[in-house]
PyMOL Python script that loads the backbone (N, CA, C, O; Angstrom):
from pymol import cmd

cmd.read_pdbstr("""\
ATOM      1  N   UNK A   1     -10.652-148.119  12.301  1.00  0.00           N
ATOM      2  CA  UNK A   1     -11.157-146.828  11.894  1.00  0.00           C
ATOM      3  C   UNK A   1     -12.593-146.603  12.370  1.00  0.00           C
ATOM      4  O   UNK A   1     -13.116-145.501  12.210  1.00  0.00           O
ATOM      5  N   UNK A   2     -13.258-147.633  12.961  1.00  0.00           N
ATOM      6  CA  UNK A   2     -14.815-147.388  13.810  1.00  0.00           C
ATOM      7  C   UNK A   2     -13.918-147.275  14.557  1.00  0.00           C
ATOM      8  O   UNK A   2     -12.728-147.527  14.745  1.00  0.00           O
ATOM      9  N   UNK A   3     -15.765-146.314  15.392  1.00  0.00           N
ATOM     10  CA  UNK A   3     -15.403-145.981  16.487  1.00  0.00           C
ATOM     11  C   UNK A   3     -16.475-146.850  17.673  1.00  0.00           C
ATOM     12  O   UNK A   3     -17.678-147.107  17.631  1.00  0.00           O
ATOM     13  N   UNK A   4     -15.263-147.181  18.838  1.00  0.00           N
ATOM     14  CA  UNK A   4     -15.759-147.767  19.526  1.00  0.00           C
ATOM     15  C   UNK A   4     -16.962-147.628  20.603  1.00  0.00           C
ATOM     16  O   UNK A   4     -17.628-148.547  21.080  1.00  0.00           O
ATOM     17  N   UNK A   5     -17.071-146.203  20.869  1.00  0.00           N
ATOM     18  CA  UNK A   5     -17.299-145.582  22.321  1.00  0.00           C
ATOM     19  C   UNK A   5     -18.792-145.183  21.703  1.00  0.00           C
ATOM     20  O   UNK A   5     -18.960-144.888  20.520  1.00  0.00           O
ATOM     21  N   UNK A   6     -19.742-145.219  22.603  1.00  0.00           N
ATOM     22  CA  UNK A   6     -21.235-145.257  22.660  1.00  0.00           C
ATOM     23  C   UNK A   6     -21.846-143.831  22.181  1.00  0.00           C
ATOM     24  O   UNK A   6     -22.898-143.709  21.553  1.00  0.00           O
ATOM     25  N   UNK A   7     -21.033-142.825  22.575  1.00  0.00           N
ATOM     26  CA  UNK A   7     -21.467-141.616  22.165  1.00  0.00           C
ATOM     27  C   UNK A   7     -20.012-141.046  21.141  1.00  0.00           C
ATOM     28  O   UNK A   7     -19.143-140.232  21.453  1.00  0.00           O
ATOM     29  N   UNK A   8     -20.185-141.841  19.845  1.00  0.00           N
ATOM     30  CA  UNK A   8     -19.377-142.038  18.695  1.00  0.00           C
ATOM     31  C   UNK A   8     -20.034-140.227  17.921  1.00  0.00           C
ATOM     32  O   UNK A   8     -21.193-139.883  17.691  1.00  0.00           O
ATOM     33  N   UNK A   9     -19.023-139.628  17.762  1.00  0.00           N
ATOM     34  CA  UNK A   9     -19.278-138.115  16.755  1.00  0.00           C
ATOM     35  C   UNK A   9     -20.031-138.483  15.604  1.00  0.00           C
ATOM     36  O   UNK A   9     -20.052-139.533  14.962  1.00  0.00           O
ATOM     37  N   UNK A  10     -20.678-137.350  15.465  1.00  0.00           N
ATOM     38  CA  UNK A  10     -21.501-137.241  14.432  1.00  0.00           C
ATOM     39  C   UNK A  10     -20.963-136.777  13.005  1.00  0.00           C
ATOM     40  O   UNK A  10     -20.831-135.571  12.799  1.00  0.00           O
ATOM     41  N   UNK A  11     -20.705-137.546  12.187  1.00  0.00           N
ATOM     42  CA  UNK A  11     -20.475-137.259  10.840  1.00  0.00           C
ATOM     43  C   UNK A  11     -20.817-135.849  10.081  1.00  0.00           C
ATOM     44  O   UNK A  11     -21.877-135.694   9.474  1.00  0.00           O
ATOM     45  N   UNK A  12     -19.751-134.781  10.184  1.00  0.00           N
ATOM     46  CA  UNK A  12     -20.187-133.647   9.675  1.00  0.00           C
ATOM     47  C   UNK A  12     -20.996-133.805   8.309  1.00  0.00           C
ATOM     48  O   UNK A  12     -22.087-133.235   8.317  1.00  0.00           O
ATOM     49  N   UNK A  13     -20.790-134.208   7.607  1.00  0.00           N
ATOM     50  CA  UNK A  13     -21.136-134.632   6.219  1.00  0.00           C
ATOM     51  C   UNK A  13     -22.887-135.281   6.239  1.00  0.00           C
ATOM     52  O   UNK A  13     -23.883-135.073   5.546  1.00  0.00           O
ATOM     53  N   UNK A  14     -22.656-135.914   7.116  1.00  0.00           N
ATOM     54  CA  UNK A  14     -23.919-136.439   7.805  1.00  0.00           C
ATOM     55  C   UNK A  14     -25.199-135.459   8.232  1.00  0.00           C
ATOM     56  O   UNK A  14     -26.341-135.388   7.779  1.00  0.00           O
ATOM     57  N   UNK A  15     -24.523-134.737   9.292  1.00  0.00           N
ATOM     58  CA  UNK A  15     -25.288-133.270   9.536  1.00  0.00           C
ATOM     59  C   UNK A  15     -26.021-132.406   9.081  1.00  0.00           C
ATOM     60  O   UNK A  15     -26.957-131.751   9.539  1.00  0.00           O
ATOM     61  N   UNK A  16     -25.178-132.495   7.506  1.00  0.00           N
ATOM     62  CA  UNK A  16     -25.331-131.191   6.888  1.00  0.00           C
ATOM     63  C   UNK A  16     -26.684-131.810   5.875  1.00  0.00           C
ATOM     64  O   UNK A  16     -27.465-131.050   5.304  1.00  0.00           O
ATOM     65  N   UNK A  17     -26.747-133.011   5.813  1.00  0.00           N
ATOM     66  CA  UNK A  17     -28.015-133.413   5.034  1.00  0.00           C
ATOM     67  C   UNK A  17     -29.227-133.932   5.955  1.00  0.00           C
ATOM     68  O   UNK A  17     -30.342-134.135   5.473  1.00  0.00           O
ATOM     69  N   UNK A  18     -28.977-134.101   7.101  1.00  0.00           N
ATOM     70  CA  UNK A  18     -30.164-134.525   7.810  1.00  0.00           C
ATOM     71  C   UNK A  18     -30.667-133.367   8.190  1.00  0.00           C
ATOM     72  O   UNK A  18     -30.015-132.343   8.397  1.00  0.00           O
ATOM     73  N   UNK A  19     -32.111-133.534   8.312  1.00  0.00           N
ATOM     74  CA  UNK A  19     -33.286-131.855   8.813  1.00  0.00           C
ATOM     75  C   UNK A  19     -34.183-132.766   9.642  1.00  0.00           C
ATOM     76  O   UNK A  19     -34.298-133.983   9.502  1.00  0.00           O
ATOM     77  N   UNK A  20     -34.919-131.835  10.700  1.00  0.00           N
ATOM     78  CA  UNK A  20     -36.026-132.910  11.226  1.00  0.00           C
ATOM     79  C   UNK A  20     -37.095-133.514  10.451  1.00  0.00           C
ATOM     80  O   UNK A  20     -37.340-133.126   9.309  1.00  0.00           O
ATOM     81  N   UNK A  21     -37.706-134.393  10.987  1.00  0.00           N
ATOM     82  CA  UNK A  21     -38.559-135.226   9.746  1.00  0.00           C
ATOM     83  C   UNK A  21     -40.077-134.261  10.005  1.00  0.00           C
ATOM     84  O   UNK A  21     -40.987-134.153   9.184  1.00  0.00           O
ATOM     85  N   UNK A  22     -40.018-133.640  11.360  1.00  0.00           N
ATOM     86  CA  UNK A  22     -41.372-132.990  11.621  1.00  0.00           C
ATOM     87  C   UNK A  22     -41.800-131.386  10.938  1.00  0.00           C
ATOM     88  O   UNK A  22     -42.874-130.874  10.623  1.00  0.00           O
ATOM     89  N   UNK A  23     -40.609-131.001  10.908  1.00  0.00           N
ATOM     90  CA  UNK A  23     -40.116-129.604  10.382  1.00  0.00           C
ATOM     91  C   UNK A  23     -39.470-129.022   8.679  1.00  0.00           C
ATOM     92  O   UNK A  23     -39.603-128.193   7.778  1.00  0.00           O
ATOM     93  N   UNK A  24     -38.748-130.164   9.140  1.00  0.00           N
ATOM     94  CA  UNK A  24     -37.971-130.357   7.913  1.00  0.00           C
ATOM     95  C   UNK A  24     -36.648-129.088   7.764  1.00  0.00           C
ATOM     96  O   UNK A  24     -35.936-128.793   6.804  1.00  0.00           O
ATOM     97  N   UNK A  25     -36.721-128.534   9.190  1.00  0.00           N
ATOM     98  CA  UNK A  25     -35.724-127.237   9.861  1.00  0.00           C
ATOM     99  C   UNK A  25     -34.096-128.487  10.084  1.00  0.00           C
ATOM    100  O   UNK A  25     -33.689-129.636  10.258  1.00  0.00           O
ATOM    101  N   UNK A  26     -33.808-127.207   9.910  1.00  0.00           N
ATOM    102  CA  UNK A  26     -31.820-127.995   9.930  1.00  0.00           C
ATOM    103  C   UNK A  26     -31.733-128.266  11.803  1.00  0.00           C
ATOM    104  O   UNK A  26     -32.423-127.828  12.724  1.00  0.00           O
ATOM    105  N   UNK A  27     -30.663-129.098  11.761  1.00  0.00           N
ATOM    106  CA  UNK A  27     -30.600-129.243  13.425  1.00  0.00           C
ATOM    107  C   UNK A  27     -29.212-129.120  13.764  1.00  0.00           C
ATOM    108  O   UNK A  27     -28.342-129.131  12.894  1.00  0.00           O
ATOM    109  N   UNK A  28     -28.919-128.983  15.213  1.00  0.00           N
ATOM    110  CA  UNK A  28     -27.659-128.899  15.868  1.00  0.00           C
ATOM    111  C   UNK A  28     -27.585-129.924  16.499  1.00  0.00           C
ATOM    112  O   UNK A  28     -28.534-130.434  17.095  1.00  0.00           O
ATOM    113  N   UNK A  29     -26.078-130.503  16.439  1.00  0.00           N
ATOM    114  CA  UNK A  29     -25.158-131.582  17.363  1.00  0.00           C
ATOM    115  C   UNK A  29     -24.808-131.075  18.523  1.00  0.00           C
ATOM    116  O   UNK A  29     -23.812-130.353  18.555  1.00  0.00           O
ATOM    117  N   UNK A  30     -25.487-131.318  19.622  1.00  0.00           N
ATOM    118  CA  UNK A  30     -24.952-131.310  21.044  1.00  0.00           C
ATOM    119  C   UNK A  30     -24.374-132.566  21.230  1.00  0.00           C
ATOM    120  O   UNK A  30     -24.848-133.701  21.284  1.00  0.00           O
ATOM    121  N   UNK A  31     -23.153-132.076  21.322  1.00  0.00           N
ATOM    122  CA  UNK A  31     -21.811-133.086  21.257  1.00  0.00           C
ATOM    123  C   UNK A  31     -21.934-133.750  23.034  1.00  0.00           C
ATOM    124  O   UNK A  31     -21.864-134.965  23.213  1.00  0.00           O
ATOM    125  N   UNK A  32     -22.153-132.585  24.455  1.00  0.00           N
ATOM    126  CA  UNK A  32     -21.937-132.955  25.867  1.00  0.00           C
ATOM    127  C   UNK A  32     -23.482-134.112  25.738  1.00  0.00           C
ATOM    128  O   UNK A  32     -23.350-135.258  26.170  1.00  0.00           O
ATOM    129  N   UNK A  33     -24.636-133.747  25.226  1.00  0.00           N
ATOM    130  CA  UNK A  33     -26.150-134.360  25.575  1.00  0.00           C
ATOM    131  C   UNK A  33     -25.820-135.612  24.556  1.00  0.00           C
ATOM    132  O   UNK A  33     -26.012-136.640  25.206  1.00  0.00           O
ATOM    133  N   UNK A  34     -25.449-135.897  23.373  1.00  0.00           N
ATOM    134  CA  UNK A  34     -25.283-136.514  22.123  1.00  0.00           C
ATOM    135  C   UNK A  34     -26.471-136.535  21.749  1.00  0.00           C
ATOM    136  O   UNK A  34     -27.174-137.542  21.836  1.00  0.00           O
ATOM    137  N   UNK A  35     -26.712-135.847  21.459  1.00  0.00           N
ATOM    138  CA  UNK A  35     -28.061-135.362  20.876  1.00  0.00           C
ATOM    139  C   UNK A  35     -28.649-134.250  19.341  1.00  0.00           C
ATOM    140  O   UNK A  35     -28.006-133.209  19.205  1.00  0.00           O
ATOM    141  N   UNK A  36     -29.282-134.396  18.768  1.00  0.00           N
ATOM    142  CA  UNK A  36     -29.715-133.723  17.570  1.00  0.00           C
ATOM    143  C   UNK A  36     -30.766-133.147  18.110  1.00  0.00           C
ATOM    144  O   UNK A  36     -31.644-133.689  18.782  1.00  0.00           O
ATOM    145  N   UNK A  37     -30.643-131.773  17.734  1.00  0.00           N
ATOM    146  CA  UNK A  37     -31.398-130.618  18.261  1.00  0.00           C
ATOM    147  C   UNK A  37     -31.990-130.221  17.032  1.00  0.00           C
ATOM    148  O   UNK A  37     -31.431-130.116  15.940  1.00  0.00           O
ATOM    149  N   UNK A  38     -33.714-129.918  17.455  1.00  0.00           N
ATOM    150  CA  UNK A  38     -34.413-129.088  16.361  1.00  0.00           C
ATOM    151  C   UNK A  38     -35.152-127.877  16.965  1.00  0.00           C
ATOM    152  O   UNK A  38     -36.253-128.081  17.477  1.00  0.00           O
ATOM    153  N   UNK A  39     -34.620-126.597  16.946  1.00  0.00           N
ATOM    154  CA  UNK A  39     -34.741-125.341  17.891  1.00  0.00           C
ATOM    155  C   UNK A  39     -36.452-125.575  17.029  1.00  0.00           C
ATOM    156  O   UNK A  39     -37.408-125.586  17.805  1.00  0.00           O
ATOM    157  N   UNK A  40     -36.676-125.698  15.942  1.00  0.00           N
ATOM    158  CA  UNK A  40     -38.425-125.283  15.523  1.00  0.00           C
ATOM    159  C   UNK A  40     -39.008-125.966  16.030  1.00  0.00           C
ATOM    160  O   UNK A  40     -40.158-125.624  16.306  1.00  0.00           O
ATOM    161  N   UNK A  41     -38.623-127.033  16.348  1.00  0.00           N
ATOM    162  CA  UNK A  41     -39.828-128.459  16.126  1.00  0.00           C
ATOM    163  C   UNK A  41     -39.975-128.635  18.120  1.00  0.00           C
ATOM    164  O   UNK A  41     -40.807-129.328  18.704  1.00  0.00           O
ATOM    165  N   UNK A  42     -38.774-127.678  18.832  1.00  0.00           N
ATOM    166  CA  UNK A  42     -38.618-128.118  20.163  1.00  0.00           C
ATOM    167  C   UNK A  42     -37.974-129.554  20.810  1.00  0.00           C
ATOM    168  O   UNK A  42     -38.035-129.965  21.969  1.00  0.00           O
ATOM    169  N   UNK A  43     -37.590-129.916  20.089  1.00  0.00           N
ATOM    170  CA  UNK A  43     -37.198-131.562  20.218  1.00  0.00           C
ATOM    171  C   UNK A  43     -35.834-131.604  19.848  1.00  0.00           C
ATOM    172  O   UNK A  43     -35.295-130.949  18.956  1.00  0.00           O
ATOM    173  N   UNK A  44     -35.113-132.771  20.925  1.00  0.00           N
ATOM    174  CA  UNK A  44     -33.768-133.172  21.341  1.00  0.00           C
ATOM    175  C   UNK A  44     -33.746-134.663  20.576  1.00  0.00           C
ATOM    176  O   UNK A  44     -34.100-135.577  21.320  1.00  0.00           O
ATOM    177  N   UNK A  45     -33.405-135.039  19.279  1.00  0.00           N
ATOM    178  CA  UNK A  45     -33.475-136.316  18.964  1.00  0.00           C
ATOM    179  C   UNK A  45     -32.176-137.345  19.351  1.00  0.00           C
ATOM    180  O   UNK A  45     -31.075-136.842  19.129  1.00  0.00           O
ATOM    181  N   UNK A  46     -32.172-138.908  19.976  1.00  0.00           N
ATOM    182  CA  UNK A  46     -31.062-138.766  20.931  1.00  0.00           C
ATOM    183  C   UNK A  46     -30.272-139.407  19.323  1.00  0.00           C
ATOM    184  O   UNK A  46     -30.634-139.491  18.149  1.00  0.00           O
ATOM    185  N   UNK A  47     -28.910-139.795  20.194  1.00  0.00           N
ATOM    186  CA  UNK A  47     -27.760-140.564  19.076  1.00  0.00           C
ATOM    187  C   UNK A  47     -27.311-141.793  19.778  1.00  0.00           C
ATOM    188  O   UNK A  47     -26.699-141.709  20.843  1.00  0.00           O
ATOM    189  N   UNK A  48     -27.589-142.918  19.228  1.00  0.00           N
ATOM    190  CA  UNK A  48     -27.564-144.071  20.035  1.00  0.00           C
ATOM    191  C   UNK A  48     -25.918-144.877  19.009  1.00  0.00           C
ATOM    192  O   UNK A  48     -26.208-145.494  17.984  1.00  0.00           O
ATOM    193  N   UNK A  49     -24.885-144.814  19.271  1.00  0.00           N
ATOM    194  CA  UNK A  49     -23.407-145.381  18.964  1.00  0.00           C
ATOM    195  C   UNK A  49     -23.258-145.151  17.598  1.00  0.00           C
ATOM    196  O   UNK A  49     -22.837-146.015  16.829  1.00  0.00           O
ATOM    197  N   UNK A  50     -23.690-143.656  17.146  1.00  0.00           N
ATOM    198  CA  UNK A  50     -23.040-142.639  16.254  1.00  0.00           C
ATOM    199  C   UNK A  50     -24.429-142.717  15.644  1.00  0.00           C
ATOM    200  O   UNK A  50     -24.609-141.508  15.498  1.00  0.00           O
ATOM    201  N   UNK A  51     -25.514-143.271  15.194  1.00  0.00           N
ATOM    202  CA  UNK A  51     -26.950-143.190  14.521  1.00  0.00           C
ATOM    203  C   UNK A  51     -27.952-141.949  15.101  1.00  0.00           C
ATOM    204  O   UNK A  51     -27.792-141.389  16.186  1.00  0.00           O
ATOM    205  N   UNK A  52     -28.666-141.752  14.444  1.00  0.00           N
ATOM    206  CA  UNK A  52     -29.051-140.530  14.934  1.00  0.00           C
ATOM    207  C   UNK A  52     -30.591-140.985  14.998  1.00  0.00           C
ATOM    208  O   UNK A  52     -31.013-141.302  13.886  1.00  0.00           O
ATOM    209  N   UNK A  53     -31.431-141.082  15.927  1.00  0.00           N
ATOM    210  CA  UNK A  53     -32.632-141.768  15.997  1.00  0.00           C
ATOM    211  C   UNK A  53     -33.988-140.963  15.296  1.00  0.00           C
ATOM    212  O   UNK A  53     -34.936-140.876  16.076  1.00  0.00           O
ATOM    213  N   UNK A  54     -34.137-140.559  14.375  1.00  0.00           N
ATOM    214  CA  UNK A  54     -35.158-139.717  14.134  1.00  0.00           C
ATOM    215  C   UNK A  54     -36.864-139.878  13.337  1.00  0.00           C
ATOM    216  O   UNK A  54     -37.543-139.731  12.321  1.00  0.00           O
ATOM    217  N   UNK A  55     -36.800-140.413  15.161  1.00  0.00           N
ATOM    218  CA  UNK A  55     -38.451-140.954  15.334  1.00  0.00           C
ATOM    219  C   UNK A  55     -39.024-139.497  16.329  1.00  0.00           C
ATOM    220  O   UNK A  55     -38.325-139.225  17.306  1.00  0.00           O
ATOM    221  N   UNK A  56     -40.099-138.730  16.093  1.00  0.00           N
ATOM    222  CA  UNK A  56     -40.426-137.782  16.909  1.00  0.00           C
ATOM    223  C   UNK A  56     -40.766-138.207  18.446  1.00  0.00           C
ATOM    224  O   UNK A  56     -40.533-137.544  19.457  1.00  0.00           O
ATOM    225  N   UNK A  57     -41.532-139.812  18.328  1.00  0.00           N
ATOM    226  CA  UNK A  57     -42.004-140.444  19.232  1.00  0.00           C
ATOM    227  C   UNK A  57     -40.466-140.780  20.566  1.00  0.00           C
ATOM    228  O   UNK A  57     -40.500-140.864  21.794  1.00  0.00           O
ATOM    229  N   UNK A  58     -39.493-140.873  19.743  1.00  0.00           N
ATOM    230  CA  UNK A  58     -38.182-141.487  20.635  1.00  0.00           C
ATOM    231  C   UNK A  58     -37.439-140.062  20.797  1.00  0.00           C
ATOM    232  O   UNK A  58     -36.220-140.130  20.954  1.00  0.00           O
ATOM    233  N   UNK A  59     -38.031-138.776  20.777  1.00  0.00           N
ATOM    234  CA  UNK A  59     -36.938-137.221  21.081  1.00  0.00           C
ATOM    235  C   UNK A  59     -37.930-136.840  22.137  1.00  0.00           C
ATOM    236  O   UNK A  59     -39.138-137.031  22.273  1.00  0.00           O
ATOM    237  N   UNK A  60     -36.805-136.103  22.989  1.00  0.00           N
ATOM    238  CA  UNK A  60     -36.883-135.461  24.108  1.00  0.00           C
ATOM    239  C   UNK A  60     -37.417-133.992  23.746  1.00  0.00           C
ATOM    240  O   UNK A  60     -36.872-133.453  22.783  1.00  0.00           O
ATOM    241  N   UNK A  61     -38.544-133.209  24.498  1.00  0.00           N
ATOM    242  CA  UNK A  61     -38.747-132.286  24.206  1.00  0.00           C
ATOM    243  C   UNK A  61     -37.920-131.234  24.775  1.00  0.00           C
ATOM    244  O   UNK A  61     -37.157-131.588  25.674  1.00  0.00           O
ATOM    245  N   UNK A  62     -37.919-129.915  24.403  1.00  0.00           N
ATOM    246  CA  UNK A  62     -36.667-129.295  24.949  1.00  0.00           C
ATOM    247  C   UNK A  62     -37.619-128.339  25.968  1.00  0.00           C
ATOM    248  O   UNK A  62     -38.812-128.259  25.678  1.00  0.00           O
ATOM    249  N   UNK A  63     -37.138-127.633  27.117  1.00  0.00           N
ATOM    250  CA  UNK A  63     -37.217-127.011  28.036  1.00  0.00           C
ATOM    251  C   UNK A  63     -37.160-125.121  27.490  1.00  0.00           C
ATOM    252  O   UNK A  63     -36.247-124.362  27.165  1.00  0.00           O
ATOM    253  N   UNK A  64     -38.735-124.982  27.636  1.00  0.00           N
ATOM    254  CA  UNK A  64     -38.926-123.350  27.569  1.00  0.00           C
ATOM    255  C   UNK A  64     -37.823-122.352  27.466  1.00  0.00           C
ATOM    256  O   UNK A  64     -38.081-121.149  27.422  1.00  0.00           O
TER     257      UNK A  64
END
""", "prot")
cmd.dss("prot")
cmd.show_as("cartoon", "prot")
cmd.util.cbc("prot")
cmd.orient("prot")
């Protein structure tokens, strides 16, 4: 019932309680990037084998 594969889905349930730590704004699952998106904060936080990394220092900033 784990999942094996590196870019493992994100736990809806999961989702719905995590916010960014910088913002504290709700975020989106980009399922193709595996990535946690915070449209306020500008930042792509990545997902490393279903965990969701949310260090500001370890997210990608997002593109204008």
């Amino acid at each position: 019932m784990s999942e094996t594969t590196h870019d493992a889905p994100i736990d809806p349930r999961l989702l719905e309680i995590l916010v960014c730590p910088l913002t504290k704004g709700p975020l989106e699952y980009d399922r193709a990037a595996n990535e946690l998106i915070s449209r306020k904060a500008g930042l792509a936080y990545p997902v490393r084998d279903g965990i969701p990394i949310m260090l500001p220092e370890e997210a990608r900033k997002l593109d204008a």
